[in-house]
ZAMAR-118537 format. One record per residue (C-alpha): x, y, z. Coordinates in steps of 0.5 Angstrom, whole numbers, plus 500, padded with zeros to 3 digits. Layout:
# ZAMAR-118537
XYZ ...
# end
This chain:
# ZAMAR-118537
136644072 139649069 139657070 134661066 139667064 133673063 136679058 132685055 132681048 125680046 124672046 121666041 113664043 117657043 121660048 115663052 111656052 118653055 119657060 110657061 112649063 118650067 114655071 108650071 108649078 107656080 100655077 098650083 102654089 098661088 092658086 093653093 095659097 089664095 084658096 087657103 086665105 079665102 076659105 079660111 077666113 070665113 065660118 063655114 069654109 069650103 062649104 060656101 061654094 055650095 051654099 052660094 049656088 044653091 041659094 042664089 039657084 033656089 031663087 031663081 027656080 022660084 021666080 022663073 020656074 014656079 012664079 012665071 013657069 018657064 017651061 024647058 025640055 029638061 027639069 027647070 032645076 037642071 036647066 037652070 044650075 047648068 047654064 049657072 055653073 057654065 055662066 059663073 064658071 066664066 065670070 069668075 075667071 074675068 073678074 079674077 083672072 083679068 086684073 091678076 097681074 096689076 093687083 101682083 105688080 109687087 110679087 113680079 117686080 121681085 121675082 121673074 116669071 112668065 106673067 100668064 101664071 098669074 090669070 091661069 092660077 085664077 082659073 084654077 081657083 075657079 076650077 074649084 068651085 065649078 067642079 064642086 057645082 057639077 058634082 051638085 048638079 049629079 046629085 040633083 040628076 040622081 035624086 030627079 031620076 034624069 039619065 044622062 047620055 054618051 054626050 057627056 063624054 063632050 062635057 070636058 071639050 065645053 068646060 075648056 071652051 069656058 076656060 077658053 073664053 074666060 081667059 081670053 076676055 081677061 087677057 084682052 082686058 089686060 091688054 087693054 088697061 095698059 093704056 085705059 086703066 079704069 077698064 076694069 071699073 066696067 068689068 063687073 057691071 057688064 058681068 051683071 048685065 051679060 047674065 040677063 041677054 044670055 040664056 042663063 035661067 030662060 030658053 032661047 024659044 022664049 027670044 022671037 025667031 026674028 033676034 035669036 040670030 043675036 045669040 050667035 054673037 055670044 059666046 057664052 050662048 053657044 058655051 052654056 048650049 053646050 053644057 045643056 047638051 052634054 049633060 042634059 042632052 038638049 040640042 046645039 045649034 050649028 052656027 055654035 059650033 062656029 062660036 067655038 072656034 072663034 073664042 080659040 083663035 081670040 084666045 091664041 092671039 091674046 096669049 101672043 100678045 101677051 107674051 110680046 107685052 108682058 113687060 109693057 104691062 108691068 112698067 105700066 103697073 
# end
């Protein structure tokens, strides 16, 4: 392999997207390692990225299922895990992903890389606990006797709009601490609001006619829909679709000018 020459000058996006592969290794050694540390240290291991969504599940299933008898097209279980796995799939990403290259500012100082490795070996690690989620979710289905369709074959396009929107969210954050630093206090509390104005654990029939139009300014809307049809085979509504080009283009325009700022973002560290 021949030696990266790093200069002061500016480079070509082409340039970036070379380098981002050359460096693509570095995505899967820092996602290994932080998995390693976070799992480790802890009793019960790997096996608390079952018990955290069945436990906090189970709630749910109670209180809105049992106690206040929402009442959903598909099982309330199913209904609820899937917009659960999709939900906690994006929010993970932007807790994690949006503040991985401040919190790494030691490890870029001392060695180069393209910084966009940094929020994409987070998602990875969110990655992990969502697919152990989904093969949960198959074992529900199974022991609830509830067929799946040929829409499935669409779940990997509506796991890569969450990865997508995740992404995109965390790099304009990133962007945007350079010059509000205290951005990132935000960024949780919003996380916990958003679950409650998004159709996480409720149907959107239970929104009066006259506001559902609000769903179609959220993109986790029209993301959790996707999941509910791809594994459950519950409608989607037109105007979502037009959802998901949108988060690709904001996620395109993120990664541009993140490529154009990365050293920006690490002055300012």
């Amino acid at each position: 392999m021949e030696p990266l020459i790093i200069t002061a000058k500016p480079i070509s996006q082409t340039e970036y997207w070379r380098r981002l592969i050359r460096y693509r290794s570095l995505i899967w050694i820092f996602a290994w390692q932080e998995l390693k540390v976070a799992y480790a240290q802890t009793y019960f291991g790997l096996l608390w990225a079952v018990l955290r969504p069945v436990i906090i599940l189970s709630i749910f299933t109670v209180l809105f299922g049992y106690l206040l008898h929402i009442e959903t097209s598909s099982p309330y279980l199913l209904f609820a895990f899937s917009g659960m796995i999709a939900w906690n799939f994006f929010s993970q990403i932007v807790t994690t992903a949006s503040v991985a290259i401040t919190d790494r500012q030691d490890l870029i100082r001392r060695m180069y890389f393209p910084r966009l490795i940094l929020p994409l070996s987070k998602v990875l690690i969110a990655g992990v606990e969502t697919v152990i989620s989904l093969l949960l979710l198959f074992i529900f289905m199974v022991v609830l006797r509830y067929h799946v369709s040929w829409h499935l074959l669409l779940l990997p396009f509506f796991i890569g709009m969450n990865v997508c929107l995740g992404l995109a969210v965390s790099l304009w954050l990133t962007l945007a601490s350079v010059r509000y630093r205290d951005l990132h206090q935000v960024v949780m509390p919003l996380i916990s609001i958003g679950i409650w104005v998004t159709p996480v654990f409720f149907p959107r029939t239970i929104i009066p006619d006259a506001y559902q139009f609000l769903l179609y300014f959220n993109p986790m809307a029209a993301i959790i829909a996707g999941y509910r049809y791809a594994l459950l085979g519950e409608p989607v509504d037109g105007w979502y679709w037009l959802s998901y080009g949108v988060v690709a283009v904001l996620l395109a325009i993120a990664v541009l000018l993140l490529a154009r700022a990365e050293d920006d973002i690490v002055d300012y560290a």
